[in-house]
C-alpha positions in Angstrom: 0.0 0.0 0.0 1.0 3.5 -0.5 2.9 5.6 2.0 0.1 8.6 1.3 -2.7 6.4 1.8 -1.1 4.8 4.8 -0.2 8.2 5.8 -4.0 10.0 5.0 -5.1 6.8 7.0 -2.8 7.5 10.1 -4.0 11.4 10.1 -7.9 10.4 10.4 -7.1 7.9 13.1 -4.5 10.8 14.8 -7.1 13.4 14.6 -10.4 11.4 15.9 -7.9 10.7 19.0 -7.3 14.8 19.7 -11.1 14.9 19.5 -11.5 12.3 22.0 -9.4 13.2 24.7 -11.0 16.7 24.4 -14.1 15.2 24.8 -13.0 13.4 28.0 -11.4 17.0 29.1 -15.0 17.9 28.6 -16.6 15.8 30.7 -14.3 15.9 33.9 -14.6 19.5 33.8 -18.3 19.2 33.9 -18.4 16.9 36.5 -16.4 18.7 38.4 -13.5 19.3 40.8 -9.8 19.0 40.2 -8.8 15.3 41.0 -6.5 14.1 37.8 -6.7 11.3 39.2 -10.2 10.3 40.2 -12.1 12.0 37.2 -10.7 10.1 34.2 -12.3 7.0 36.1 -15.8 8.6 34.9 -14.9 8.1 31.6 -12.4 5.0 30.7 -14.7 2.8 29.2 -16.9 4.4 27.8 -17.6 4.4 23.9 -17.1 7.7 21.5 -21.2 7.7 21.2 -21.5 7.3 25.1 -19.0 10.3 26.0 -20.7 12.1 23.8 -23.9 12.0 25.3 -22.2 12.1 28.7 -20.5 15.7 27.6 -24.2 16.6 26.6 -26.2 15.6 29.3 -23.6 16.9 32.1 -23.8 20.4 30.0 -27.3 20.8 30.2 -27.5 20.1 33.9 -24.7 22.8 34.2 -25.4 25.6 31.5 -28.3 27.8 31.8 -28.0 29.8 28.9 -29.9 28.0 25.7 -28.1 29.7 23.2 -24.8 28.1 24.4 -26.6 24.9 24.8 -27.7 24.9 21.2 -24.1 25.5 20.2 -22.8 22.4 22.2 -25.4 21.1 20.6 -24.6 21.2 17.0 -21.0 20.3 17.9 -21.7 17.0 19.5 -24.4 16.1 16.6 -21.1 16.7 14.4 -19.2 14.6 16.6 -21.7 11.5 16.1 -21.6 12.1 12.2 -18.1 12.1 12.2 -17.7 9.3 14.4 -19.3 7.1 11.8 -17.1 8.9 9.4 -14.2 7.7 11.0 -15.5 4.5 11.8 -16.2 3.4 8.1 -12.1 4.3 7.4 -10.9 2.6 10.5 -13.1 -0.3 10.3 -12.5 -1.4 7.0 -10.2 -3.7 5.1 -7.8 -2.0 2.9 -6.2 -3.1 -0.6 -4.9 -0.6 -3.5 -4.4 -0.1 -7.0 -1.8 2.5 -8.5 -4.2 5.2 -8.3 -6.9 4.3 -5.8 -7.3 2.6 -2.6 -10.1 0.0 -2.2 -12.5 -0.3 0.8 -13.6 -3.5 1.7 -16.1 -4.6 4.0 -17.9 -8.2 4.5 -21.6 -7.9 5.7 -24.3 -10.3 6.2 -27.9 -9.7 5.3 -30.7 -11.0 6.4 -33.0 -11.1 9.5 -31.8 -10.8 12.9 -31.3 -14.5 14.4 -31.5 -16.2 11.2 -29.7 -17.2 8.4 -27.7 -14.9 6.5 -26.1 -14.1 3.5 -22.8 -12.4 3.2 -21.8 -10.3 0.6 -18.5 -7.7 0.3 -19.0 -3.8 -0.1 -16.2 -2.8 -2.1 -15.4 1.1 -3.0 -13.1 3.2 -4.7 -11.4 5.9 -2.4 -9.1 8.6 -2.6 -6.7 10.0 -0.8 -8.3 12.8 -0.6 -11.4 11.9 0.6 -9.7 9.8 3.7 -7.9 13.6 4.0 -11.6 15.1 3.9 -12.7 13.3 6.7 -9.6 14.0 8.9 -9.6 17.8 8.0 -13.5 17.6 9.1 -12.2 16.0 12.5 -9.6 18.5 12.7 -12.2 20.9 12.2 -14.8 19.7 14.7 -11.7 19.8 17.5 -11.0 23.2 16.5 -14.8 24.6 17.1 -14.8 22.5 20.3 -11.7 24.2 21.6 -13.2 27.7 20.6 -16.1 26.9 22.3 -14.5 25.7 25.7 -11.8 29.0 25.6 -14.7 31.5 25.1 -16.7 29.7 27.6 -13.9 29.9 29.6 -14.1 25.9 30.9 -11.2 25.4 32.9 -10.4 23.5 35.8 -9.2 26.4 37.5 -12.9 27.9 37.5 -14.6 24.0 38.0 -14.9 24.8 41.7 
């Protein structure tokens, strides 16, 4: 496989990590107090679509204002998108041409608990659409620090 798609791979994976650990920065701040070592404990195991709705939930218990609400808001129901963006690049199969990079996937269809059939979803992907979904991560990360410095969430001001 080629180094850039290897590379445009690495970024997405890079990137959806800053997002994550920003979201878990999130959520001990909300929760409150200043223990580093007690508060990542709220949040270990817990999935990408479960800190999500953890950072969401906690901010609407402590945030008053609806208009800043509404902003978190759209940024988390950018985050779930994106997740699934991610998600489809990281949980894939991968095989390439000299120009393109193929995206395999094996699914089953059929009802739940019965028999299924499996057939393989196979697409054509560019390098720069893996880079498109790591520059909308990159993105996303970049209004959710905006949004935290101008609300001024610290942990300095969590007590």
């Amino acid at each position: 496989m080629q180094p850039d798609f290897l590379a445009a791979i690495g970024r997405v994976t890079v990137s959806f990590s800053a997002l994550e650990s920003r979201l878990h920065w999130l959520a001990w701040f909300l929760i409150g107090g200043n223990n580093p070592e007690v508060l990542p404990c709220a949040t270990v195991d817990l999935s990408f679509s479960r800190l999500v709705k953890l950072v969401g939930s906690l901010h609407l218990v402590r945030e008053k204002d609806q208009t800043v609400t509404d902003e978190l808001s759209a940024i988390l129901t950018r985050a779930y998108r994106i997740e699934q963006e991610r998600n489809v690049i990281t949980h894939s199969n991968w095989g390439s041409s000299n120009e393109s990079l193929v995206r395999f996937k094996l699914r089953a269809e059929g009802p739940k608990k019965k028999s299924k059939r499996l057939r393989w979803d196979l697409e054509e992907v560019t390098i720069s659409q893996i880079e498109n979904v790591a520059r909308s991560i990159e993105a996303l990360t970049a209004d959710l620090d905006s949004f935290t410095r101008r609300r001024k969430y610290n942990f300095s001001s969590a007590n």
